[in-house]
Structures are given as structure tokens and as C-alpha cells.
N, C-alpha and C positions, 0 to 999 in steps of 0.2 A: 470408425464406424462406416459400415457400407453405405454406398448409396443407392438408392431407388432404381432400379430399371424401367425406362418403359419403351415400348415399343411401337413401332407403325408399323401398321397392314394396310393395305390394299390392291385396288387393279393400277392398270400402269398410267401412266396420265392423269393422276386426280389431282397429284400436287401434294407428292409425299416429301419431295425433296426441297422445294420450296419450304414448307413448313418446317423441314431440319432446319435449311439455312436461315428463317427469320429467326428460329427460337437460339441457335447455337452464335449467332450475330456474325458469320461470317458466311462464303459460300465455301462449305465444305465437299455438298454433294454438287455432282455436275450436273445440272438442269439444262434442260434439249426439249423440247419437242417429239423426239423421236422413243419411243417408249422403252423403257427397259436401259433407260441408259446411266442407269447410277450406278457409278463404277467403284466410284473409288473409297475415299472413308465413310464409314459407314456408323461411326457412332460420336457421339461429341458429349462433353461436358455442359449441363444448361446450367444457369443461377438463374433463379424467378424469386424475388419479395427474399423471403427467410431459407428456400427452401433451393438444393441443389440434387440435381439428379443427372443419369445415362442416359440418354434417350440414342435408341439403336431404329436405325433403318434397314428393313428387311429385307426391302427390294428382289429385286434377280427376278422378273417377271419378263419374260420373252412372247411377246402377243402372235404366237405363231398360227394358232388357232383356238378358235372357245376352250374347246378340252382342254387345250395344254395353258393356257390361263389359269382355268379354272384348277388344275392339279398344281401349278407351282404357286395359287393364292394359298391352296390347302395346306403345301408345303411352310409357305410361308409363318399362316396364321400357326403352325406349330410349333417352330423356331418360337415365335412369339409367346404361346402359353408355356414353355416348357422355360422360357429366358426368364421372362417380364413379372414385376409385380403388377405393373399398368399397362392394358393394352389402347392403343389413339386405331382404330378403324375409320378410315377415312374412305370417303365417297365424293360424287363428284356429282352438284344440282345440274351441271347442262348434262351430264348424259343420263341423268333420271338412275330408278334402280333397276338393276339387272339380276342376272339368273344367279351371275357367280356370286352377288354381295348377299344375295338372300343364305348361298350355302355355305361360305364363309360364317358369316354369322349365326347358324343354327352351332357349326363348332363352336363359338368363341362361348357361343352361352354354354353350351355343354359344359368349356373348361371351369367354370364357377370363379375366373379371374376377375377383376373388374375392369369392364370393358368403356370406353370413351365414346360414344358414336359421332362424326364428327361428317358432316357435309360443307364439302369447301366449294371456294367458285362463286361464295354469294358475296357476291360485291355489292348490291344492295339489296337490303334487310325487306323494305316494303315491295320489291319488285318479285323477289324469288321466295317470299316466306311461305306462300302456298306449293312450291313444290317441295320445300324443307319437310313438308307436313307426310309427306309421302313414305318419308323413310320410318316413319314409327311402326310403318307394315313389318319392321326386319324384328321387331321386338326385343330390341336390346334396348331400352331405356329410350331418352328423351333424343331426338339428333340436335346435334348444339351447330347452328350455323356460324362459318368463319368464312374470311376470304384470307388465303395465307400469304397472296401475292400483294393484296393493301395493307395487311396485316391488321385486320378487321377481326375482332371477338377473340381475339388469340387470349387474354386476362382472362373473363369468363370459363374458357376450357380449361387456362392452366388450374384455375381454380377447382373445376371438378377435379382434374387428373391429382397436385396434389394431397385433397381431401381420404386417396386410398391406399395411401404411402402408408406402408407398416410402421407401426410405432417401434422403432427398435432400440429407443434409449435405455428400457429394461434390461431387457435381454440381454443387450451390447454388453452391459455392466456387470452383469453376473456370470458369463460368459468369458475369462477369461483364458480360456485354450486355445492355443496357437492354431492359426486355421494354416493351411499349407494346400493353396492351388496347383494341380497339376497339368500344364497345358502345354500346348504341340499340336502338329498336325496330327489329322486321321490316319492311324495304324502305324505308330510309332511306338506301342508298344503302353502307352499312359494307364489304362484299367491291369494292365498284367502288373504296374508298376505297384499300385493302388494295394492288388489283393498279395502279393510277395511282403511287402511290408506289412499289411496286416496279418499276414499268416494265413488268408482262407478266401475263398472265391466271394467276394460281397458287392461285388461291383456288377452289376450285368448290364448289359449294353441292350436296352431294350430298344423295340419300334415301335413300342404305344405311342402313340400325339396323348400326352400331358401329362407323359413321367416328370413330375413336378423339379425344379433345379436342388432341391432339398435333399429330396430321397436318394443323389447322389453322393451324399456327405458321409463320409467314413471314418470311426471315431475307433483311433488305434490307441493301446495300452503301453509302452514303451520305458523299461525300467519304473516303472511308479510313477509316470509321467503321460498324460493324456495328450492327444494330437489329433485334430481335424479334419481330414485329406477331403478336396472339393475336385473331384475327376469331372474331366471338360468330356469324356468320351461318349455319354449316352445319347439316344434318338439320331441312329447313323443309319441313311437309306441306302439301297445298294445298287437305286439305278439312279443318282444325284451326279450330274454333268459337274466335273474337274470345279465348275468355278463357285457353280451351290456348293458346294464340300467345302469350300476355301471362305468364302463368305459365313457361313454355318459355324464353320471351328473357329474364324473371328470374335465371334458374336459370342460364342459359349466363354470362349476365352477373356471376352472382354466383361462379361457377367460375376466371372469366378474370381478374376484378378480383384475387381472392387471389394469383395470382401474377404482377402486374402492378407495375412501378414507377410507369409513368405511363399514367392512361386517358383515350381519348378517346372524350368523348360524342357522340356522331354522332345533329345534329338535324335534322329538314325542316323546310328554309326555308320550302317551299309552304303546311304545315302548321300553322308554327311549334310552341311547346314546349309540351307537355301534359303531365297528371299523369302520365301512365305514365313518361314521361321523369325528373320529377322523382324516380319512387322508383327508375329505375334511376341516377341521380346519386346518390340519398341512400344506395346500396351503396359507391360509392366513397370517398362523404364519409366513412360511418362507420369507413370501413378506412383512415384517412387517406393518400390516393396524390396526386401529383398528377393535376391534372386540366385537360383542355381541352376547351372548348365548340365543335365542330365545325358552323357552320351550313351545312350542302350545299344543293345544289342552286339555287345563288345565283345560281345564271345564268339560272335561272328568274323572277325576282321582277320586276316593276317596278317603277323605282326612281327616287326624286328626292331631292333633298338630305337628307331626313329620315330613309330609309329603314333605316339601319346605325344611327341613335338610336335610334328606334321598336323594333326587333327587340331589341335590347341592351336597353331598359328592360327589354321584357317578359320577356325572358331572367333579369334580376336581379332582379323581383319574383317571378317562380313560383318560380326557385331561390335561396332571399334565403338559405338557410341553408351556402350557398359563394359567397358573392360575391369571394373571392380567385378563383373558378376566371377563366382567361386567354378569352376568344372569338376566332375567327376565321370569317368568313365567308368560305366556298370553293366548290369545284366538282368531285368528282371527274370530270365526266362529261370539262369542258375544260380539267381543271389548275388551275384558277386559284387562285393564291397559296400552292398547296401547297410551293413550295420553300420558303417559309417556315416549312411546318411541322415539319421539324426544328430550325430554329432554337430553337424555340417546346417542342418535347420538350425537347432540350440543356438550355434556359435554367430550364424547370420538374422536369428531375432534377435542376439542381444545388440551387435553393431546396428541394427536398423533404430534400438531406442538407448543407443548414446547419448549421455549426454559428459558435454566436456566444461572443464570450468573457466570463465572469461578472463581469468588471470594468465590461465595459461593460453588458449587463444591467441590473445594478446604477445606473450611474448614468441610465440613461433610466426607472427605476421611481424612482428618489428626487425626479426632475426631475416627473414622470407625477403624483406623490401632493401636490409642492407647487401644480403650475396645477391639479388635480384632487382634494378632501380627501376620504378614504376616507367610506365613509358609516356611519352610526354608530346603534345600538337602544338607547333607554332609559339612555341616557347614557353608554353603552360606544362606543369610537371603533372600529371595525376599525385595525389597526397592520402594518402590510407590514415583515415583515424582514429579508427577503434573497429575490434568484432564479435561479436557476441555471439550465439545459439539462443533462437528463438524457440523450437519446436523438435520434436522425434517422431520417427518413423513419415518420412524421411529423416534424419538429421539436417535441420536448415538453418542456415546461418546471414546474420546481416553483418553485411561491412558497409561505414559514413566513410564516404570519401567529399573531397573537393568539389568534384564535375566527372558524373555520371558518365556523361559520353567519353572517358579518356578509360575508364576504365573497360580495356578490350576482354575478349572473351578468353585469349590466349592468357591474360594474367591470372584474369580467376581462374582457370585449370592453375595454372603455377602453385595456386595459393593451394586448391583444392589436392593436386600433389604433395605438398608440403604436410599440409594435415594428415592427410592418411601416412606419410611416410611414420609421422608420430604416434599415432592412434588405431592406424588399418583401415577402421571399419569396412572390411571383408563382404562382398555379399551387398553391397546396400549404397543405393546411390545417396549423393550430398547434393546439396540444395541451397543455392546461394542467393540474398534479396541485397541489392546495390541501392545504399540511399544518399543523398546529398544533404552534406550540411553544412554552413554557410562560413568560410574561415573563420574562425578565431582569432580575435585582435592580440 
């Protein structure tokens, strides 16, 4: 089941990144003083009480002057309506309200999402609660005072935010067609990819602010078998500086993978595969889906016997951390070799909901430990007990050993090679839980 998006808007300095890092429990984003300076991850996994959700930070606010504030919040608060089930709008009690929070927020209402109003900064509740009273002028509901830096009122809000979380246990359930994310950078070719497989132009690449993330969803007919396509490409501006682009197609990216069974990365062949590619890979990998390496625009390249090596190395050194993921080299522009690529979805959602039986488990790790002797500290031997499969999609597996710490990360690849040598599972990362249990008399 997917989970919840939600998102932060605001001006630069209120204490958006602060609020990632208390909610996410770690410092994810870089917090400075100096405004606009959240650089780097930009979305993290929360768990609050029962309930877990995405929470993305929209950032990329360059205080260069009012206007251009005020045009990259705009920017902003749209990523935000067009991503988020929830949007957190966040303001800030010492600098009072301003021009850009009142027209941000005339958007947010327009979008008809539900919005968080959220004034931070109030470290205390009796000293600042008369200027909290100020923001009800923006007319988006009640403003809920927090301090994100003492980590004051944070319950309270989580509380509103998760009350507007879609109920999707229905839906989920009846629902089941393969969804298949399409993601990659900007103009790689991903909506051409979209409408060739379905046969007909359904994709369009709009610049409304609040093409909804839904209305992206493309529901293809395939032998008597339905298929889902969720294209990362809509809401693309055309004067968005290199690093809004990059930020932007994260964020779609990381919206579409959560509820994705299986994604495909969609790379340029012309280009070949670059870091930005790799971190939008490394959202999938972490979320274990399957995966397939999409090389387009293959009809462009010239080619000699080497060419489909060469491209596949370099493919499998920059993303050395899925090398399960499947490649294909294709074309949406002339087809080429896409009927294959259902086969290729089919074949990598059934290894994603593997499951294998603990008899046999068992005997390819008893077989694994005698050509391969566990490695051993100071005279202690690591000792494998047993392994089981707890779960699918990922397929994840526990192994009881002795003492946890001896078990190095290089073994379990060993073991996780071993498995797949027997099994495959092609397309779809494994996922392994180390637990300790206490010898055996």
C-alpha cells in the first residue's frame, strides 16, 4: 500500500528544515542560517503513533529579491499541490505575515488539498499566542503554533496532518493491477514511453499548477491483462534553473515510486547514465520495488558489436548498488523491442512476490557456510542457525545467527548471491533482517 505524501511550503528561514529533521529523527536536511540552503535529501520516511508517511521538502527558495521569492514560493506551493495528499504551510511568528504568505495561500486554497497552517518560532505559547492570532487573516483554517527547534506542538499538528490521509485500504484491496512507475530525468523521453505502449497520445505534459498526481495514471489493455503506468513527466516549466528541475523530478519521482510495484528507470542512451539518475535509482532501490533500466533513444546511437557491452558496464558500475536491476535497450520514438516490455514487468512482479520455502532456504545456507566458512573476531566464529522469509515485495529474509556483529555485510551479499544463483529473482532487490539468538546448549 502507498503511503501518504505530504509536503512543506514556505519562505526561506521559517524552519522548514528543522521540522524535517525533528520529524524524520535525524539531520537529513542541512540547516544554516543562510537561506535557501537545503541542498540535499529532500524527502524522508516519518513513523508517528500508527501511522507512516513521505514527508517531502520543497525548498529551493533563493531570497534574491521579493519577486523572485515570491515566484519560486509559487513554484513551490505547485510541486506541493500537484505531489501531496497533505500540504504543512509553514510561517514564521517573529517575521509576522507578509505579502508572499498571504499569496501563496490564496493558491493552496484554490487547490481544494488540505492544507496544515502551521506558525513556528513560538517557543512560548503565552508570550507569542497574540501574534499566532494574526495568521487566521490568510484564511486557511486555524494556524496551529509549534516551535520545531524545542519541538513544541509537533503531536497536535501531527495530529491534524494525519486525520486527512486518504483512506486507501479499500481501494488498495480491490485494486489489484500492477501499477508501473515511470521515472528519470526531464526529457528522457518518459511520456513518449507512456503513450507508445499504450498506443495513443494520453499523456500530456501540462503547466496547469494542480494537474492533480492522479490524472497522470495510464491504464493500458495488454493481451487481456490491465497495467497502470504512473508517468513522473507532468507540470514542467521552461524557464526552471538546472537545480529546480532536479529537485522537482526527485520529488515526482519519489511520490510515484511509493506507489509503484514495479519502476522503470528511463535513461538517455545519447547521454548515457549520470548521478542524477543514479539517486533517482537509489529512491527505488531503498523502497525495494522492482526495477528496470529503460535505455531509450537507442536508435539514436552508433553501433558496433561492442556497443550493448560498453553501455551495460557503465550502467552496472554507476548503479553497482542494484545490479539485480534487468536493462533493456529500446526506442520509444520506433518501438523497438517494447513488446518485450511487458514481458519483462510480468516476469519482475512475480520475483518481487517470491516466495521460497524454508526447507529449502535452509539447505542452500547450510550448503553456502560449508564452500564458504563464516568469518570469525578474536576467536569467535559467526554460526548461522536458521533462515526463513518473512515478507514479499521486497522478498525479506531473517537469518539467527550467534553474534550479530560478526556477521559482516560482505557474508550476507555471499548468502544473498547464493540465493539468487538458485532462484534469480531478476528485477527486485532482497532484503535481509540479522537476528541473535542465544546458543544452544
Amino acid at each position: 500500500m502507498s503511503k501518504p505524501v505530504v509536503a512543506v511550503v514556505g519562505r526561506p528561514n521559517v524552519g522548514k528544515s528543522t521540522l524535517f529533521n525533528a520529524l524524520a529523527g535525524e539531520r537529513i536536511s542541512i540547516v544554516k542560517d543562510t537561506p535557501g540552503v537545503t541542498r540535499d535529501r529532500i524527502y524522508a520516511d516519518v513513523e508517528w503513533l500508527n501511522h507512516s508517511f513521505t514527508m517531502v521538502d520543497t525548498g529551493g527558495i533563493e531570497p534574491d529579491s521579493k519577486d523572485v521569492i515570491l515566484a519560486q514560493m509559487r513554484e513551490q506551493a505547485e510541486i506541493a499541490i500537484a505531489t501531496a495528499d497533505v500540504i504543512i504551510f509553514m510561517t514564521d511568528v517573529h517575521q509576522g505575515l507578509v505579502d508572499a504568505d498571504a499569496k501563496v495561500a490564496d493558491m493552496l486554497r484554490r487547490s481544494h488539498k488540505p492544507v496544515i497552517l502551521v506558525v513556528n518560532k513560538v517557543d512560548s505559547f503565552q508570550k507569542y499566542m497574540a501574534d499566532v492570532y494574526e495568521f487566521y487573516n490568510l484564511g486557511i483554517g486555524d494556524p496551529m503554533p509549534i516551535s520545531a527547534a524545542s519541538r513544541l506542538g509537533l503531536g497536535d499538528m501531527l495530529e491534524e496532518v494525519v486525520k486527512h490521509f486518504p483512506d486507501t485500504s479499500k481501494e488498495e484491496e480491490e485494486d489489484t493491477r500492477p501499477k508501473v512507475a515511470i521515472i528519470g530525468k526531464p526529457n528522457v523521453g518518459k511520456s513518449s514511453l507512456v503513450n507508445k505502449l499504450a498506443g495513443e497520445s494520453r499523456v500530456i505534459v501540462s503547466d496547469i499548477a494542480g494537474t492533480t498526481r492522479d490524472a497522470i495514471d495510464t491504464v493500458v489493455k495488454y493481451n487481456g491483462k490491465e497495467y497502470i503506468f504512473i508517468d513522473t513527466a507532468g507540470l514542467r516549466r521552461k524557464n526552471k534553473i538546472k537545480e529546480e528541475i532536479e529537485r522537482y523530478s526527485i520529488i515526482r519521482a519519489v511520490t510515484a515510486v511509493e506507489r509503484a510495484d514495479v519502476v522503470i528507470l528511463v535513461i538517455d542512451a545519447t547521454e548515457g547514465v549520470t548521478e542524477q539518475d543514479a539517486k533517482i535509482a537509489g529512491i527505488a532501490h531503498e523502497r525495494g520495488k522492482g526495477i528496470i533500466i529503460a535505455v531509450n533513444k537507442w536508435d539514436a546511437i552508433e553501433k558496433d558489436d561492442k556497443t550493448i557491452y560498453k553501455h551495460t558496464n557503465k550502467i552496472r558500475e554507476i548503479l553497482s548498488f542494484m545490479s539485480y536491476a534487468e536493462i533493456m535497450f529500446i526506442s520509444a520514438k520506433t518501438g523497438q523491442r517494447l513488446s518485450k516490455m511487458y514481458e519483462m514487468i510480468d516476469m519482475v512482479l512475480e520475483n518481487n512476490a517470491m516466495r521460497v520455502a524454508t526447507g529449502v532456504l535452509n539447505e542452500i545456507m547450510t550448503e553456502a557456510v560449508a564452500m564458504q566458512q563464516p568469518p570469525s573476531d578474536k576467536g569467535k566464529r559467526l554460526r548461522l542457525y536458521y533462515i526463513t522469509q518473512v515478507a514479499v515485495k521486497p522478498p525479506t529474509f531473517v537469518i539467527f545467527v550467534n553474534d550479530k556483529e560478526l556477521m559482516h555485510f560482505s557474508y550476507t551479499r555471499y548468502l544473498e548471491n547464493r540465493i539468487r544463483d538458485t532462484f534469480g529473482f531478476k528485477g527486485t532487490a532482497l532484503k535481509f533482517i540479522i537476528r541473535e539468538r542465544k546458543e544452544d546448549r
